[in-house]
N, C-alpha and C positions, 0 to 999 in steps of 0.2 A: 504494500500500500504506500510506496512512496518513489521516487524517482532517484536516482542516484546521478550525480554529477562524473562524467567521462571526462569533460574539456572545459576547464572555468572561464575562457574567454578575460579579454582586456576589462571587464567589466559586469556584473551579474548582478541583482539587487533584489534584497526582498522586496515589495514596497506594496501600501495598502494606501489610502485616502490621505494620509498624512499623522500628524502629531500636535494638535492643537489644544490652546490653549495654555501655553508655557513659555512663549514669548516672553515674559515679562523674567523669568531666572534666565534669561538667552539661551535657552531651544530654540532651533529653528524649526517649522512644521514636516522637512521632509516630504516623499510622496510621488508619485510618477509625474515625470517630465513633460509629459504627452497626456494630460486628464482626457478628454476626447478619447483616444486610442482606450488606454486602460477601463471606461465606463462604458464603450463598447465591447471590451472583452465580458466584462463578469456580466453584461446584458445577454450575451449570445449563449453563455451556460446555465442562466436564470438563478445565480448565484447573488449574494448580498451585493451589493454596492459596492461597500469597502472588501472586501474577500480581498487577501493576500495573492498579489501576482508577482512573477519572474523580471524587469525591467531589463533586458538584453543590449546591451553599447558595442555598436560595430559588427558584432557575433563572434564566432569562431566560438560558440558557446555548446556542448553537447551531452544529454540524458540520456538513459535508459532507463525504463519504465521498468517498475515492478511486479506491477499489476496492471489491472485493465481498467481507463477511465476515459473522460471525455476532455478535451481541449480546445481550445480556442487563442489563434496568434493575430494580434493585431497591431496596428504601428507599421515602421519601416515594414521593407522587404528587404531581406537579410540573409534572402536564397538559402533556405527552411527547407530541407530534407525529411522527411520520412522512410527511415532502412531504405537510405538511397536514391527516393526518390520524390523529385520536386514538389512542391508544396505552396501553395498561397497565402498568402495573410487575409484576415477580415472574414476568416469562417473558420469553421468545427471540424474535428476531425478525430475519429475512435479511434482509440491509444489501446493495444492490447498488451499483456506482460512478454518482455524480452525485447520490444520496439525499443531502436536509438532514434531517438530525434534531435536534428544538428541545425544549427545554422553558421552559417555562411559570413561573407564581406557583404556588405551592402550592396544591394542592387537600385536603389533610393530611398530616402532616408537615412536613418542613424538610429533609431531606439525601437527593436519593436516589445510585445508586451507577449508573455507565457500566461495565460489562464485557466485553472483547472478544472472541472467540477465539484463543486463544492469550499474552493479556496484550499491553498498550501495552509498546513497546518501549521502556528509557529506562537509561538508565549510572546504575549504586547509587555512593552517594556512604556509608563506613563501612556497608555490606553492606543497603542500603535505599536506593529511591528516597522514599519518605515524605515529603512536603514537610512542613517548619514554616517558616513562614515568618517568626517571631519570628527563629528562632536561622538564619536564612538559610542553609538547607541541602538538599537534596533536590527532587524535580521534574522540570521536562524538561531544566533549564539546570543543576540541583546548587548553583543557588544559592538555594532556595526562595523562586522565585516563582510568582505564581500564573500559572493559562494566562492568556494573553493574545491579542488578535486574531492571525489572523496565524500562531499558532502549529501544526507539524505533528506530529502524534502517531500514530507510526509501529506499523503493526501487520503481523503476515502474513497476506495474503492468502488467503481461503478460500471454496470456493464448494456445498462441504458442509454444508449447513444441518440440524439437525433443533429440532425443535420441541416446547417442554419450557418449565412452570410447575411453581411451587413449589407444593405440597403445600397447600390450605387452612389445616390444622390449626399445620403450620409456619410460616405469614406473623405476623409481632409483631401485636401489638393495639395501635396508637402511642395509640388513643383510651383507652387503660387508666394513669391518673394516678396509682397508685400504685407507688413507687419501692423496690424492696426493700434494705435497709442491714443490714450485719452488724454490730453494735456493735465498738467500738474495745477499745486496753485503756485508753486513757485516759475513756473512759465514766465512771467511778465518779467522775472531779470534776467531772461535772453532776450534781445532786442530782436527787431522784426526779421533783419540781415538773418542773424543769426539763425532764425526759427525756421526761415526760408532755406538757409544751407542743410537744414535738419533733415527737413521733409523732404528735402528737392535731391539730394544724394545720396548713391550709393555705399553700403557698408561692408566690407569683408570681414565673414568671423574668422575669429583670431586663433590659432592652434591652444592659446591660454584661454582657451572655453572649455567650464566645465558643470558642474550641475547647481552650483553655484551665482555661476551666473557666465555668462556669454560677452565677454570684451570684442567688440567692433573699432575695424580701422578704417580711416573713410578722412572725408572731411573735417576738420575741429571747430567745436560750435562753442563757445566761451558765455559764461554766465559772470554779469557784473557783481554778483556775489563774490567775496573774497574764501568764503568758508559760510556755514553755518552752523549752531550748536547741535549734535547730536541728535536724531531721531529716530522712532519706529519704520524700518523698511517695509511696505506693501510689497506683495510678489509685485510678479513685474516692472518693478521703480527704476528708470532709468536714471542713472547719474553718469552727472559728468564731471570728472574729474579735472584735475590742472589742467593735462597733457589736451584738451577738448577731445577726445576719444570715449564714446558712449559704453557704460558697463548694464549691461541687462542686468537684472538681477529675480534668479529664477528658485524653484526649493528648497536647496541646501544655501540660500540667500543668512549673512550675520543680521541678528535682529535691528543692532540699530547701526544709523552712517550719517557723515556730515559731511556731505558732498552733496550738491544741488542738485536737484531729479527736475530737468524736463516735461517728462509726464510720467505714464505707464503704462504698458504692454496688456493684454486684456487677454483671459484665461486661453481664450481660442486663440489667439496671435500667440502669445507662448508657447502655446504645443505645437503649431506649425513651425516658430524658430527655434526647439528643440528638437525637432528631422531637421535641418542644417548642420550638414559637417564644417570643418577647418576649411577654409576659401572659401564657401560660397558665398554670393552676395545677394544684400536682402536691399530693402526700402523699408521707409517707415511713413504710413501714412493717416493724418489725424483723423478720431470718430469722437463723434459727443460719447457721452453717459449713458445717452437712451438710446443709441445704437447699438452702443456694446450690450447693454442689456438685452435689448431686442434681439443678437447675436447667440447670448446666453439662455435665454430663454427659446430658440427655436431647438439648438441643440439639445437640450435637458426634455422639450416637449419630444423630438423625433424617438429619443430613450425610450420615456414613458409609453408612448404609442406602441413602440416594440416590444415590451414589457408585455 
C-alpha cells in the first residue's frame, strides 16, 4: 500500500494546500507552486481538496507501486512513462502493484503534480504536511526534506479505477507569457516612466529562481522610495529591489521584507509563472481586483461543477 521511490529526481515534494496561519512566529505557508494544476489533481480522484500530493521539479523522478490504486498527473509534461510507456498529464490512470512510473525532462513546463486516490499518507506537522525545506519542516519525515531514494509513500489501496481528464477548456495555457498583476498601494512611488517600463517589457527568469520566489532580468524600474520599514509579504508581492530587477515572491516567500512591491501577481498568474523554466520570458500585465477575482472565481466554479 505505498509506493516506493527508485529515482529522487532534482526535486520531489510532499505538498498539500499549505500551512496557514503562522505567519506571524515567521512560517511561511508553503504549498504547491501551480494551485490550479494541484486542485485539478485531487478533483479528478474525488479526493479532499487538500489530500497530500507529489510536486515533481524538472522530473527524472521514479516509483514503483506496491499495490494497486488510482492516479492522477497534472501540471507540466515531464514525458511520464508508465512500464515504459508514454503517458499524458491532466487524467487518471490505474496503477496496478509492481508498475514503475517515471518521469522524464520536460516536455513544457517545469512542475507537474502526482495525485493518488485517497491522498499520500503523511503526519501534518502545525496542521500541514507542506514541505519547505528552507525553514525545515513538513514532508514525509516533518522535517522538510525532500523525497529521497528509498523513501515509502504510503497510500490506501484501491482497485476501483474510473477514468476521467480535465476538461480542455480548463487545462492553463503554460505557453501564455503574460503575467497578470494587480497594482500595489505603494505603486504611486514609481513614477508613470517607470510603471510604463514595467508593463511594457520583457523579463527573463533568472537561473536564481526558486520556490521562493522567481528573480527576473529585464529592464530596471526604480521606486522613489529609499527603503521602507518592514512588512507582511502577500504571495505574489513583487518587489523591487536596489539593482531595479523584479523578485516575485511565491510559497516558500520570508514572511516579512522592506523593499517596495509594485503590485502582485494573482493566484492564476503565479501558477502559470511557476511552469517557466530559467530563460524564459514572460510580460506583466495590469488587472483591477474585480478581474482577478472574476479570474478566481471562474476557476474554483469550473472545480465545483466537476465535482
Amino acid at each position: 500500500m505505498a509506493f516506493k521511490v527508485i529515482k529522487p529526481g532534482l526535486l520531489a515534494l510532499i505538498q498539500d494546500l499549505g500551512r496557514h496561519g503562522h505567519q506571524s512566529i515567521g512560517l511561511t505557508t508553503g504549498g504547491p507552486m501551480d494551485e490550479v494544476a494541484f486542485r485539478w489533481g485531487n478533483a479528478l480522484l474525488d479526493n479532499d481538496s487538500n489530500s497530500a500530493q507529489i510536486e515533481i521539479t524538472f522530473g527524472m523522478f521514479a516509483l514503483e507501486a506496491q499495490d494497486d490504486t488510482s492516479i492522477a498527473i497534472t501540471g507540466a509534461d515531464l514525458a511520464a512513462t508508465l512500464n515504459d510507456k508514454s503517458i499524458t498529464p491532466w487524467q487518471t490512470y490505474a496503477i496496478k502493484q509492481g508498475d514503475v512510473l517515471a518521469f522524464h525532462q520536460p516536455v513544457w513546463g517545469l512542475r507537474a503534480y502526482l495525485a493518488v486516490k485517497g491522498g499520500f499518507h503523511c503526519e501534518p506537522t502545525l496542521g500541514s504536511v507542506a514541505t519547505v525545506v528552507r525553514e525545515k519542516i513538513g514532508g514525509l519525515t516533518g522535517k522538510g526534506d525532500k523525497l529521497q531514494k528509498g523513501d515509502v509513500l504510503v497510500y490506501k489501496a484501491c482497485s476501483d479505477h474510473q477514468q476521467r481528464s480535465v476538461p480542455r477548456l480548463a487545462i492553463p495555457h503554460y505557453g501564455n507569457k503574460e503575467i497578470p498583476v494587480i497594482l500595489g498601494y505603494q505603486c504611486q512611488s514609481f513614477s508613470s516612466l517607470e510603471r510604463a517600463n514595467f508593463f511594457s517589457s520583457d523579463y527573463r527568469v533568472s537561473s536564481n529562481s526558486d520556490r521562493m520566489g522567481y528573480r527576473l532580468e529585464g529592464k530596471a524600474v526604480h521606486s522613489d522610495l529609499k527603503g521602507i520599514i518592514s512588512e507582511g509579504i502577500a504571495y505574489g508581492a513583487i518587489q523591487i529591489p536596489k539593482d531595479g530587477q523584479p523578485i516575485v515572491l511565491l510559497q516558500d516567500r520570508q514572511t516579512i521584507g522592506g523593499y517596495p512591491k509594485i503590485g502582485c501577481v494573482t493566484r492564476v498568474g503565479g501558477s502559470i509563472l511557476a511552469q517557466q523554466k530559467p530563460g524564459d520570458i514572460i510580460q506583466f500585465t495590469p488587472i483591477t481586483v474585480d478581474q482577478a477575482e472574476r479570474e478566481r472565481h471562474l476557476q474554483m466554479a469550473r472545480l465545483a461543477q466537476w465535482r
